[in-house]
C-alpha positions in Angstrom: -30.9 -20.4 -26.3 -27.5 -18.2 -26.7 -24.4 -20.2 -26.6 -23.2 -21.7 -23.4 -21.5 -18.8 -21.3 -20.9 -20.6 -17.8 -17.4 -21.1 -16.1 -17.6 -24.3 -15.2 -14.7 -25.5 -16.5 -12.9 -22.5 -14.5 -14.6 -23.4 -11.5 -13.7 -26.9 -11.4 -10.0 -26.3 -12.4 -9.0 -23.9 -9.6 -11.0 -25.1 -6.7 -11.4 -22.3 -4.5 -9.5 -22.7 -0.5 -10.8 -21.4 2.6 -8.5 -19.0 4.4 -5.8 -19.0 1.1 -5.8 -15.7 -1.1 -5.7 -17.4 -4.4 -5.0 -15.2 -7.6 -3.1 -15.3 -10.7 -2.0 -13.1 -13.5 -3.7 -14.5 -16.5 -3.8 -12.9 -20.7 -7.3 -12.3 -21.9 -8.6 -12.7 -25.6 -7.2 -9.8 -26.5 -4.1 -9.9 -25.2 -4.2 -7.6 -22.3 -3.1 -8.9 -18.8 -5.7 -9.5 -16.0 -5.7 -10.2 -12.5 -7.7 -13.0 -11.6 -9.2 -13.6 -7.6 -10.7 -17.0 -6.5 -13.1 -16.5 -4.3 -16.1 -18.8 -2.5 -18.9 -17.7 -5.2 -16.6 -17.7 -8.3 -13.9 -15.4 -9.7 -13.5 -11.7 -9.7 -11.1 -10.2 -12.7 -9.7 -7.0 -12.3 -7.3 -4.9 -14.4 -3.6 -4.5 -13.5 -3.8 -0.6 -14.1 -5.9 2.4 -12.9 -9.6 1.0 -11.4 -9.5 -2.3 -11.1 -12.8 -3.1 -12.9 -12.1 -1.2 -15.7 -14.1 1.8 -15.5 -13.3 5.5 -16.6 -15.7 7.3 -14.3 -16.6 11.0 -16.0 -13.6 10.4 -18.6 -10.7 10.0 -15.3 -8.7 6.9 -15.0 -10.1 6.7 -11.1 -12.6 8.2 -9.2 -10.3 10.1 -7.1 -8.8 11.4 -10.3 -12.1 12.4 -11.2 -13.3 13.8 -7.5 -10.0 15.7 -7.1 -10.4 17.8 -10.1 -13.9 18.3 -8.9 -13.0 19.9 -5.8 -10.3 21.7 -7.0 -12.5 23.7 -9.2 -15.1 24.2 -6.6 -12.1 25.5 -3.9 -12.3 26.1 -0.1 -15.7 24.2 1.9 -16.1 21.7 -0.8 -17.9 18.7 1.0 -18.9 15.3 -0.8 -22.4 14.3 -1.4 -23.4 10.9 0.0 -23.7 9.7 -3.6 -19.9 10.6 -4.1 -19.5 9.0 -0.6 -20.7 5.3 -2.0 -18.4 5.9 -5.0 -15.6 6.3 -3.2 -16.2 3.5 -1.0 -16.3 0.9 -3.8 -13.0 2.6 -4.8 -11.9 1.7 -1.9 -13.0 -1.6 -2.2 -11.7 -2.2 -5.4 -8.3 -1.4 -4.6 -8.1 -3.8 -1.1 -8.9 -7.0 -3.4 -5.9 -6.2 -6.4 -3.7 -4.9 -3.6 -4.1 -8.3 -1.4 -3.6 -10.2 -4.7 -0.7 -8.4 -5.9 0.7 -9.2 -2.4 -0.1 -13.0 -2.8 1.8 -12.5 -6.2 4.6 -10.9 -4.3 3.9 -8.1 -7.6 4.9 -5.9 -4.9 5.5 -2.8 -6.9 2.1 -3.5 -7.9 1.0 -3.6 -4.3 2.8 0.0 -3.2 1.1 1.6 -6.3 -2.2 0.7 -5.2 -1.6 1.2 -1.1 -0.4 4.9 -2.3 -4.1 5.2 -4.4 -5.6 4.1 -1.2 -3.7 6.2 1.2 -4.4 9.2 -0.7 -8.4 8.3 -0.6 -7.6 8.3 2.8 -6.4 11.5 2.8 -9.1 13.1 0.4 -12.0 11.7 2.5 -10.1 13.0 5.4 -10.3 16.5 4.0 -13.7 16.7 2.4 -15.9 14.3 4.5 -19.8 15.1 4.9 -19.1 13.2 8.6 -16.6 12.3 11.1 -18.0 9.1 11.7 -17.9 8.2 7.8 -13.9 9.6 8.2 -13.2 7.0 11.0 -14.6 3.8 9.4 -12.0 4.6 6.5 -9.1 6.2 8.9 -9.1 2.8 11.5 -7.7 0.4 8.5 -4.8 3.8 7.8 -2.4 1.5 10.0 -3.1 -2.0 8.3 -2.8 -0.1 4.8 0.7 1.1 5.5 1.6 -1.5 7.0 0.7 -3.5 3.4 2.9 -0.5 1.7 5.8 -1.4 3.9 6.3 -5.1 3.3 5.6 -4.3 -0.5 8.3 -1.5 -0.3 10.6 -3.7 1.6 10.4 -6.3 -1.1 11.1 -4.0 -4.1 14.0 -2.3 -1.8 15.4 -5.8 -1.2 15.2 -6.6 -5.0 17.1 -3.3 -6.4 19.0 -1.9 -3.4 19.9 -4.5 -1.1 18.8 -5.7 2.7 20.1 -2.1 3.9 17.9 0.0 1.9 15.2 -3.1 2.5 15.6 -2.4 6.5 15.5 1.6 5.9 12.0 0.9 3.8 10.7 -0.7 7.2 11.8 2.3 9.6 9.9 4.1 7.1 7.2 2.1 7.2 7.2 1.7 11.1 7.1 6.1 11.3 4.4 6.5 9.0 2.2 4.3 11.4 3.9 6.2 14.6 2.3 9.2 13.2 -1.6 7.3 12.9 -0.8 7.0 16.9 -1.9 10.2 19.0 -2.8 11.0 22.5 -0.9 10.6 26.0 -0.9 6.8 25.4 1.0 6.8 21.8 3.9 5.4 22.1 2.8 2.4 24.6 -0.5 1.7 22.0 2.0 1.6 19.1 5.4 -0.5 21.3 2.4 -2.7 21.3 0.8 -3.4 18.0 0.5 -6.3 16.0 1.3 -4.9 12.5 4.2 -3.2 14.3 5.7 -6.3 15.7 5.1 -7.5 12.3 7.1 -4.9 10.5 10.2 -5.3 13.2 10.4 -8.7 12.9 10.8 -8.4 9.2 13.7 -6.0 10.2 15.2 -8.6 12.6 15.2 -11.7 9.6 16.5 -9.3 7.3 19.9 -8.2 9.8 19.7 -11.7 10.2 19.6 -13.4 7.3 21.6 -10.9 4.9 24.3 -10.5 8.0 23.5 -6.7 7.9 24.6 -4.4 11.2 23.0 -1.2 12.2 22.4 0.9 8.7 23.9 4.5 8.2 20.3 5.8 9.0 20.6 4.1 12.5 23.8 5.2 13.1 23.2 8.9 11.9 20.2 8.4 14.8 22.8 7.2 17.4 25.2 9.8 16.6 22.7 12.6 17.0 21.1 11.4 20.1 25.0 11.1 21.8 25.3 14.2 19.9 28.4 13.6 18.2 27.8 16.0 15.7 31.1 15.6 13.6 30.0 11.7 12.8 26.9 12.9 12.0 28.1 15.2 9.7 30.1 12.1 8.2 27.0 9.6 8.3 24.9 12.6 6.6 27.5 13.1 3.7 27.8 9.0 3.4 23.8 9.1 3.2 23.8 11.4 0.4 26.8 10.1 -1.5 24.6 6.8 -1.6 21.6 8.6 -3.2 23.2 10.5 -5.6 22.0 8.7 -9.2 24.2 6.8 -10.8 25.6 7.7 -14.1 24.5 5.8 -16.9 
């Protein structure tokens, strides 16, 4: 019999918890950094960079790498095969479980890498689906996805920039999803979503907490919309003074 191979020990130290996303950045035998997920039936273990399990499919650090290239040489009409459909829906897979850990690690410029990766999936199945049903059972999460991208975004803007360029990351976030809303009844569906309430609540603590008024992005909107063209002029040059790079 080969040597004894279970993780029982692993098991039994990091008990699993209902309802708790429970993961941790851990070193493997060879040194590289892993991401580990606890889940009912054991632990998944992903890799911090590219796919998540590791695989180079056709030689491409992803499969949209790969499927991109594809279609690019085959030009206009190209269409994916139902096999390349299943491969892009583990993809997909992949990417939700490291992007909800990274999350839980608050790793969050981990977290906006991968909701990018999966946003552009998104966008390729979107272009190249064999059916519009298949299109739809990807395109209905597109809101719940960016919404993931903003808080991560937020975060990372909080961390470098500050809680004014964290607030301008959620108005970003908040018209990405505007733009997932269409139809005579937009605006009322999306005044009235969750993961929008969310995202403006998280605006709200922020002006709270960090004592921050309305930003130079707010007040360029004010300006325009009293059309007070002059301060807008002003707000626009202020705005662009700001995100000019600093010199080293």
């Amino acid at each position: 019999m080969s040597e004894r191979q279970d993780i029982d020990g692993v098991l039994r130290d990091w008990p699993y918890q209902t309802g708790v996303i429970s993961a941790r950045l851990v070193r493997a035998r060879d040194g590289r950094e892993v991401l580990q997920m606890r889940i009912e039936l054991g632990v998944l273990q992903m890799e911090v960079a590219d796919r998540p399990d590791g695989q180079k499919p056709h030689g491409a650090p992803t499969y949209l790498a790969w499927i991109e290239r594809r279609a690019a040489k085959q030009g206009t009409g190209f269409t994916l095969s139902e096999d390349e459909c299943l491969e892009i829906d583990r993809e997909f897979l992949q990417y939700y479980h490291r992007r909800v850990c990274f999350l839980a690690l608050r790793e969050f410029g981990r977290a906006v890498t991968d909701a990018d990766h999966t946003l552009a999936l998104m966008d390729f199945v979107a272009a190249h689906s064999p059916d519009q049903q298949w299109t739809l059972s990807h395109e209905q999460y597109r809101p719940f996805v960016l919404f993931h991208r903003a808080q991560a975004a937020t975060m990372v803007a909080l961390e470098e920039s500050g809680a004014e360029a964290a607030i301008e990351e959620v108005h970003r976030g908040l018209e990405a999803i505007r733009k997932v809303f269409t139809g005579q009844e937009a605006e009322e569906q999306f005044g009235q979503d969750e993961l929008v309430g969310h995202l403006n609540e998280l605006k709200e603590t922020l002006r709270r907490e960090y004592e921050v008024g309305p930003t130079l992005a707010e007040q360029l909107s004010e300006a325009i919309a009293a059309e007070e063209y002059e301060r807008a002029a002003r707000l626009r040059d202020e705005i662009a003074q700001r995100q000019k790079p600093k010199s080293a």
